[in-house]
N, C-alpha and C positions, 0 to 999 in steps of 0.2 A: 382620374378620368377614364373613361371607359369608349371603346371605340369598337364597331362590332361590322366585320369582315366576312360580308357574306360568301362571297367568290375570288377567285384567283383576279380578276380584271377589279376590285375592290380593291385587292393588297396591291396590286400595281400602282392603279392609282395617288395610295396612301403615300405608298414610297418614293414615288414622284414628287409630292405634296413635301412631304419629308425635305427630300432632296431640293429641293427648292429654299429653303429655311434654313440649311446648315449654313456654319461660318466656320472658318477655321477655327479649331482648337475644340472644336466638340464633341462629344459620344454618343453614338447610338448603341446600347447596353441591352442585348437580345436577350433576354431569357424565357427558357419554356421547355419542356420535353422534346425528347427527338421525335422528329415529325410534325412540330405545335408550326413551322415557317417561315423560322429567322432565316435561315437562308433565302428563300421565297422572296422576305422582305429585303434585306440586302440586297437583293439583285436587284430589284426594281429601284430601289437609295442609286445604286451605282450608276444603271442606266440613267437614270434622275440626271445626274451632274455630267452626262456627254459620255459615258463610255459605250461602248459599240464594241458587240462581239458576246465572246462566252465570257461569263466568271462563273470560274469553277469555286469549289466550296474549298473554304481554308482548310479542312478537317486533321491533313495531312499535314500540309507543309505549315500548319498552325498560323503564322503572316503572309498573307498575300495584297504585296501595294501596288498598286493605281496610278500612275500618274499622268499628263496629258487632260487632267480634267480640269473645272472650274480653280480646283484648289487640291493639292495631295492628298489621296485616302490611301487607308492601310482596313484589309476587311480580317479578322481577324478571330479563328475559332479556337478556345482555350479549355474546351474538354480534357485535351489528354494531357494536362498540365499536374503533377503532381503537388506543386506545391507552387503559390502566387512569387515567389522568388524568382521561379525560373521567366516568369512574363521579363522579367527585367535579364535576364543574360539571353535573352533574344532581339536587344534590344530595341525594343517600345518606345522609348520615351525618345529615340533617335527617327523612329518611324511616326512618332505621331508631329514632330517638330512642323508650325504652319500648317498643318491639315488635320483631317478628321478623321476620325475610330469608328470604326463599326466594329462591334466585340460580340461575338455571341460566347455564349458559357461562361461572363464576365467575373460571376464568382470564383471563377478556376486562376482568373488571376488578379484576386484580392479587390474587387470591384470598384467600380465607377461614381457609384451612386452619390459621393462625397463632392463629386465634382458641379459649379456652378453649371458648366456646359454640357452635364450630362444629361441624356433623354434615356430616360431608362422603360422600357416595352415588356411585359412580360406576354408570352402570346399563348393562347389556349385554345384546344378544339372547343367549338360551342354546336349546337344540335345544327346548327347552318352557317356555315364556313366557319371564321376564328373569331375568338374574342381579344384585346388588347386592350392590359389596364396600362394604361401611360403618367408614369411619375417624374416628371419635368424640374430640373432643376432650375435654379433662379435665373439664370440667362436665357433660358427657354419659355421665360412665364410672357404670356401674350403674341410667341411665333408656334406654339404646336399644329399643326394642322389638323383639322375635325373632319 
């Protein structure tokens, strides 16, 4: 599926739409070059489920979680990951416990895409604003937002 993001108040929108749809135990799997708006899209996911305020970008501290929302998120950038091992001695699977992953660079830490609940986005510059092809896993089939 293909979902095409003309403007910044377009990806807000999305991610709102997004946020409205998650359930505990799901993934949002950002992939796309630096600069393509996973974090762009993240923030507008976060604001989605009640948060208020800044979110800064994981890039650094690689887990940055949430709580006080609908349900526990962890937003979560895996670039500087040498090897999908280390996702798990960062302890992941204690942070995703009852709530939701937002992962961008997913492949850095051995990826998502296996998961029934994952929603995996890849996001692209297109000649006006972004393009996003969306590949929904089975628990996702019939709540993606268009």
């Amino acid at each position: 599926m293909e979902i095409m993001l003309p403007d910044l108040a377009a990806m807000e929108r999305w991610g709102m739409a997004i946020a409205q749809a998650l359930r505990p135990g799901d993934v949002i799997a950002l992939n796309g070059g630096l600069g393509a708006g996973k974090t762009t899209l993240a923030r507008a996911i976060i604001a989605g489920l009640g948060h208020e305020g800044e979110v800064p970008s994981p890039s650094f501290a690689i887990i940055e979680p949430y709580d006080g929302l609908r349900f526990p998120l962890v937003h979560a950038d895996f670039y500087r990951l040498a090897d999908p091992s280390e996702a798990e001695e960062l302890g992941l699977d204690e942070y995703r416990e009852g709530g939701v992953l937002i992962a961008e660079w997913p492949q850095m830490a051995g990826g998502f895409a296996h998961e029934a609940g994952c929603l995996s986005i890849a996001l692209e510059t297109a000649d006006e604003g972004r393009r996003a092809i969306v590949e929904p896993g089975a628990d996702w089939l019939g709540r993606v937002p268009c």
